[in-house]
N, C-alpha and C positions, 0 to 999 in steps of 0.2 A: 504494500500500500504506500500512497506518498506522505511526505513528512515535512514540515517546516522549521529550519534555523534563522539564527537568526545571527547577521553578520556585517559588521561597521564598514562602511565604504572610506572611501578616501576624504569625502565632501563633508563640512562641516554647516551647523546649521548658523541662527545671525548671536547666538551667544559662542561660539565656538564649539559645541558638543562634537561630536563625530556622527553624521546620520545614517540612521537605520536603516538595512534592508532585509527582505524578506527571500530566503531562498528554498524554491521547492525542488524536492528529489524523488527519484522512484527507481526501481529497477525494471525491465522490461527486458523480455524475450532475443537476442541478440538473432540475427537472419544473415542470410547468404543472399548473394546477387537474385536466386530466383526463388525468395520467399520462405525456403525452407528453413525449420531452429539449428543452429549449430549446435553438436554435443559439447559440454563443458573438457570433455576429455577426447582427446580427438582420436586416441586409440582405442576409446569402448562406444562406438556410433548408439548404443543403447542406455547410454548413461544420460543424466538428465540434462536440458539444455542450458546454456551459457546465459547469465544472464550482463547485461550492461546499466551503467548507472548513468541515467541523466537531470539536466537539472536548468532551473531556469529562474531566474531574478527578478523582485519584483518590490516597487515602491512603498505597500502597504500591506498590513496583513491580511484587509481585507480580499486584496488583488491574488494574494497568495492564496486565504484558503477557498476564493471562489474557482481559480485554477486545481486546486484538490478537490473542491469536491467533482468538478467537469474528469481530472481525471481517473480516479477512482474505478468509476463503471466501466472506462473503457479498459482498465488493465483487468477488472473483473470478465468482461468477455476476450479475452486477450487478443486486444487492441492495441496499436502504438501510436502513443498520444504523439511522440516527436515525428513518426511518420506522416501522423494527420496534419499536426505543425506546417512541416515542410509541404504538406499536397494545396494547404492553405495559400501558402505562400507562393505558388504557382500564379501567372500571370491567368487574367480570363483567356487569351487566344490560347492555352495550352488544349485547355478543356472544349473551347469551339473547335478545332482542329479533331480531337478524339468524338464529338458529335454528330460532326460532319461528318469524317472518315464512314461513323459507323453507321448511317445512312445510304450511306451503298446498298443499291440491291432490298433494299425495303422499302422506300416508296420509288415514283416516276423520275426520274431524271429531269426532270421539269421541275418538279418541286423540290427537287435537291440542289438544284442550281438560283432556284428563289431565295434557298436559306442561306446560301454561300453570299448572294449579291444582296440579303439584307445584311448580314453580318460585315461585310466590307462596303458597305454605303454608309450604315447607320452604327453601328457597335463598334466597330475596330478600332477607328483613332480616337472617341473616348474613353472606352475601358477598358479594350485589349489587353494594353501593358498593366492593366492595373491586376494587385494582386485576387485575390479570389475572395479571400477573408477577408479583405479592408473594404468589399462592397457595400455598401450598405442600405437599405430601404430611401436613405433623403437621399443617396445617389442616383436610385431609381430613379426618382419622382423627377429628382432634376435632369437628368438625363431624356425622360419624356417630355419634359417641357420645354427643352433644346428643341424638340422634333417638330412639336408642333407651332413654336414659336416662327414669324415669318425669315426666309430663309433667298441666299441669291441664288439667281438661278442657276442651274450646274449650266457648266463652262458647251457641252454639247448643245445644248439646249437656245443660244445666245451667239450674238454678232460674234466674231473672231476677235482680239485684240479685247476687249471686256473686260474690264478689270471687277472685283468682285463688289466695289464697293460703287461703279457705276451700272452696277446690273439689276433688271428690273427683280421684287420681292416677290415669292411664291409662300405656299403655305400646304404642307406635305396634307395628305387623304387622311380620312381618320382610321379608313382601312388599311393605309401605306402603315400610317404608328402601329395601327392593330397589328402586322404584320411581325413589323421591327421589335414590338413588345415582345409578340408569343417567342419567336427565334432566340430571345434576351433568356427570357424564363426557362426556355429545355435546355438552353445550355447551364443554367443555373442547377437544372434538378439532378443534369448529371455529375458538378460539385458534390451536390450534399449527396448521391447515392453511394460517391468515391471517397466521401469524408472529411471533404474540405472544408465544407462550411455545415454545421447545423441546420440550418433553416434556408428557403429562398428569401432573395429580399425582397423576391417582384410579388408574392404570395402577399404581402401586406399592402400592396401600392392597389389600388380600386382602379377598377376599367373605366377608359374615359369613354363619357357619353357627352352629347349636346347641352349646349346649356343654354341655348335659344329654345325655349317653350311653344314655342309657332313652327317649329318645323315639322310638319309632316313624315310620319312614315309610310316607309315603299308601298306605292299602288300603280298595281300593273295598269297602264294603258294603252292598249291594241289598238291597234286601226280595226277596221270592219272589216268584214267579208268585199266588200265593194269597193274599197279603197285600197286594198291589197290589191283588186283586180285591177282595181285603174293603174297601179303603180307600174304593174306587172305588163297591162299594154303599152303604158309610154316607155317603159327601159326597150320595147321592143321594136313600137311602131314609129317613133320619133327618137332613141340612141341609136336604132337600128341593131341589136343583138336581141333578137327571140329567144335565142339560147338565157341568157342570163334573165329573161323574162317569167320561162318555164324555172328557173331556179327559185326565184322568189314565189313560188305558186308554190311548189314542190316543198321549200323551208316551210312555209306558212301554216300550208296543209297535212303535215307529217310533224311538227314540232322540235325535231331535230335541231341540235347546237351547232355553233357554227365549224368548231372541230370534227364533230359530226357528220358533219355535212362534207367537208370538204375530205374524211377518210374514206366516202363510199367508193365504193367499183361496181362495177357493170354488174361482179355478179352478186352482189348482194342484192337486188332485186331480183323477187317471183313475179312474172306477171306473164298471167295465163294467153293461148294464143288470140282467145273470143271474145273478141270486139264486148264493149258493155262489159265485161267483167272485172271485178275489182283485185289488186295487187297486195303487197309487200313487201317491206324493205325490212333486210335482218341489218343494226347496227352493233358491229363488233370491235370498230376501232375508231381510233380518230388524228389530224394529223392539222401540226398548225407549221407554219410559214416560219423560218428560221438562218439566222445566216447561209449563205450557201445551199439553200435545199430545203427540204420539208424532213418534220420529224413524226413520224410513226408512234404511237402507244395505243394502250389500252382504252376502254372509254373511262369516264369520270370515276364511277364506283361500280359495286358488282350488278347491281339494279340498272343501271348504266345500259348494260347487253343486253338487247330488247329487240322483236319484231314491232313493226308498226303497223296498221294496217293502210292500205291506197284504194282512196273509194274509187270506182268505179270511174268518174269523168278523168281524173288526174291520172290511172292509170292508161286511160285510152291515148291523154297526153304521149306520155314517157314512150307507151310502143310505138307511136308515129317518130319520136324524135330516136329511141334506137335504129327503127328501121328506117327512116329518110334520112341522118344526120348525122347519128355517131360514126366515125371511121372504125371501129374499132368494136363495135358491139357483141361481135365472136369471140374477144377478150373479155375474161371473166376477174382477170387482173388491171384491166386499166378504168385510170378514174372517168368514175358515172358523169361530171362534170367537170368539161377544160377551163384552163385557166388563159391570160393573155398574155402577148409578147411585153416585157416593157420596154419604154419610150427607150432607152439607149442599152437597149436589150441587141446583140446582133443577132438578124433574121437568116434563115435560110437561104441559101444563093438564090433559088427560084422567086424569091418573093420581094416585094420592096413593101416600105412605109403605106405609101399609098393603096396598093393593093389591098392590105389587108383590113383598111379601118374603114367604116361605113360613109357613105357622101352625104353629108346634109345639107342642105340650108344655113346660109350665111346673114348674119346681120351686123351691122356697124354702127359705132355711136355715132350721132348725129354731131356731134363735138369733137369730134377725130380729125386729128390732122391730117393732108392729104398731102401725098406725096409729089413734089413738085416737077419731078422726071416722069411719074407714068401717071398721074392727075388720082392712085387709087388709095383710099386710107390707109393709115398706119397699119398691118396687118396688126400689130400690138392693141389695137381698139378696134379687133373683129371676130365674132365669135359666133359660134353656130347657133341658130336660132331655140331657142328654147321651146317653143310651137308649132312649128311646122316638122312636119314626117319626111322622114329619111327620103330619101332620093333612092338611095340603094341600101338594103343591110350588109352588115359582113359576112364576106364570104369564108365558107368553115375552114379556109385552111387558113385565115387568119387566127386560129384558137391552137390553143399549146396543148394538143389533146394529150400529151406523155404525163404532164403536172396536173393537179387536179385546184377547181378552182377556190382562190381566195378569196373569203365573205366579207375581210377586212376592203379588201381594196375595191369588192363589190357595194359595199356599203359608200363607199368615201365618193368612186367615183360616178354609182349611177342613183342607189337609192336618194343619196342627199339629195343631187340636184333634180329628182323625179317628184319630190317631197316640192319642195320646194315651186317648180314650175306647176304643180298643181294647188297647191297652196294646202296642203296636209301638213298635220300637226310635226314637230322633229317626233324622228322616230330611230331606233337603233336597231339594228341587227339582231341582238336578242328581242325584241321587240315583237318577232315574227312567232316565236315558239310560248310566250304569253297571251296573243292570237290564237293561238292553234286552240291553248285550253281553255281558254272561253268561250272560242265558238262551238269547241266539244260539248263542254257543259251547258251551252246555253240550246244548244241540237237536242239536249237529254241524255247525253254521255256522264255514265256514275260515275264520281270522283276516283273510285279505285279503278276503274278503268282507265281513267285520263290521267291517275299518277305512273301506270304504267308505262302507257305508251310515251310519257314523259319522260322513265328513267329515274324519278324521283327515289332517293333512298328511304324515302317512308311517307306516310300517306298523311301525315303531319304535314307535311311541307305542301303537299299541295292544298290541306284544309288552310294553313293561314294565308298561304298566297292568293287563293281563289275562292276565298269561300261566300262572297259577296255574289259569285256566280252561281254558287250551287244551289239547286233545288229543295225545297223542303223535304222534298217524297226520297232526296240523295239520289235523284237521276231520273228514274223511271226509264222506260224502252228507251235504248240506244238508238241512233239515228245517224246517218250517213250523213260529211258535209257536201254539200250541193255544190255544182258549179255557182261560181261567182254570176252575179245577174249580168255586170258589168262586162263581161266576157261573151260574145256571142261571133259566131262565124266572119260577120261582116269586117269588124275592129281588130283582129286576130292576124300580125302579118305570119305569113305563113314560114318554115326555117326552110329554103333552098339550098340545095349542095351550090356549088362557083362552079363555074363550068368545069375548072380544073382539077376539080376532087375526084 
């Protein structure tokens, strides 16, 4: 057990006395490089183990006997207080590094690479170096309120040359801190599992909420059935890609994410040969947009892996655009939906810039300067008309049919401006799969039904999200969603091969 003397230092107090310290000692289990007790007698390996004396100083007696009684129990389960000492005194990056590491191969790679770049965004250069035991709870707190206090913008983000004290202030997401918090805390619990510290400090610090009273919580708001369809004509009939038109019918109609969406292949769609009959899509992956390429994983969660059902008009869709459209419909590996070349993307020898993008309709400010060599405006103050319908659509071998398509860059570059030129509310890309389940629910689709085809990992989540949608009776008879009204043969531009497909 440990023991306290007591022993005169060098320092004197303001009468002269010689002042007092407090020293505590203990014996403890002596170890070898890989944890095992060394025998006291190193010729009889069964003799009992070695033990070592250590000891540590301290200003008051109180300090001292609060350091015995702390060590006491752990030499009782034989523990080593100076090893715990020393794991204390480790820097936090020791233990974010053994976290990290051991994340490997137990979640996605996506989300292993989130906790790396919240830890060197937000954790690293202020408590990295710091020791592990000196963290403390008012560390925490001040540490969060660094995060959310207003901040310059990062140097990517801003004009080149920028200094940081001429650059405009941002103020990080409450989910960005949420983030940075939780990352803070698991590296913390893997401390206290290893010994270093007692307790978390972040375990005592309260999760930050709103402190604005008037802010609203999340309420889904979908477009309608007919406002999807209109979207859906103008990306086609007036951007001139039909393709990307049926995409947004397809997202809207099947509920599907946007990783989701952009992991399908040909052959995860069933869809029978006879006309009027309805479909299915099995979602088994999903892949998003990444330096250099696309990256492949699993879906979200296990509920995640889902068939969908395809009513009937939307499946009759898809078979016309396999059978008149896809190159590649015999392929059960390649993506259900192409992506585009980008603007200083190099194309194919056969093809130029031209060729590939749709002709519309031109219009010019009225206030554009005109060029004084050819009499014709700045092309800089000319832009395709927002009203008027394609001249010609693109032709399919303008589409990257090997990449499968990007929702991100479908959203930025056709839904905004489709929104917009119609004068529909802003809307986002998930926007369309909160659609899906209200028009479900509101068709007569029972909640558990429509958390399925969601993916939802519990039927929780679709009762709070939706449940202003759902019926009292919880659904009554299922019912198919309808073609869009908005949608009729006449408005519909049709997808033609280019002559050269």
């Amino acid at each position: 057990m440990a023991w306290i003397t007591t022993v005169e230092s060098n320092r004197r107090d303001q009468r002269g006395r010689p002042v007092k310290r407090y020293r505590v000692g203990w014996h403890e289990i002596a170890r070898d490089a890989d944890g095992q007790p060394i025998p006291r007698y190193p010729n009889r390996p069964n003799s009992p183990p070695k033990l070592v004396r250590r000891q540590e100083t301290h200003d008051t007696r109180e300090a001292a006997q609060n350091r015995v009684d702390e060590i006491n129990p752990k030499i009782a389960r034989g523990l080593s207080p100076a090893a715990q000492r020393d794991a204390g005194n480790r820097p936090l990056s020791h233990y974010a590094r053994a976290w990290l590491d051991g994340l490997a191969g137990q979640v996605k790679p996506r989300v292993l690479a989130d906790y790396r770049a919240n830890y060197r965004r937000y954790i690293s250069e202020p408590l990295g170096d710091r020791a592990v035991a000196s963290i403390t709870a008012a560390d925490v707190r001040r540490w969060r309120a660094a995060l959310i206090s207003p901040r310059p913008r990062p140097a990517h983000a801003r004009p080149k040359g920028l200094a940081d004290v001429e650059a405009e202030l941002m103020t990080l997401s409450r989910s960005t801190v949420k983030h940075a918090f939780t990352t803070l805390r698991r590296i913390l619990d893997l401390a206290v599992v290893d010994g270093a510290i007692t307790a978390n400090p972040c375990a005592s610090v309260p999760r930050t909420r709103t402190t604005d009273p008037d802010t609203e919580p999340f309420t889904a708001r979908p477009l309608t059935a007919e406002q999807i369809a209109a979207v859906a004509d103008y990306i086609g009939r007036v951007h001139g890609h039909p393709i990307y038109g049926l995409v947004v019918l397809f997202t809207a109609f099947t509920g599907l994410r946007a990783g989701e969406l952009a992991g399908l292949n040909v052959g995860d769609l069933t869809l029978p040969q006879v006309p009027g009959s309805a479909g299915s899509v099995s979602v088994t992956r999903q892949r998003r947009a990444v330096r250099g390429g696309w990256e492949t994983t699993t879906p979200k969660s296990v509920k995640s892996r889902r068939v969908v059902p395809i009513d009937a008009w939307l499946a009759d869709d898809l078979r016309a655009y396999l059978a008149d459209d896809h190159p590649h419909a015999d392929d059960s590996n390649a993506p259900l939906f192409p992506g585009r070349y980008g603007m200083t993307e190099p194309l194919p020898q056969q093809l130029s810039r031209d060729e590939i993008e749709p002709v519309r309709p031109t219009v010019a400010d009225p206030n554009a300067r005109v060029s004084r060599r050819t009499g014709e405006p700045d092309r800089r103050y000319v832009k395709a008309d927002p009203h008027a319908d394609a001249i010609r659509c693109a032709p399919l071998d303008g589409y990257k049919w090997s990449v499968p398509v990007n929702p991100a860059g479908l959203a930025k570059h056709y839904l905004a401006p489709a929104l917009a030129a119609l004068g529909l509310p802003r809307c986002r890309w998930h926007d369309f799969r909160h659609a899906f389940a209200v028009m479900s629910l509101s068709a007569g689709e029972h909640y558990m039904a429509v958390s399925k085809m969601l993916g939802h990992a519990s039927y929780v989540t679709t009762l709070t999200v939706y449940g202003d949608y759902i019926t009292e009776s919880d659904g009554g008879k299922a019912a198919p969603l309808r073609r869009p009204v908005a949608i009729t043969a006449a408005n519909v531009v049709p997808m033609r091969r280019s002559s050269s497909a």
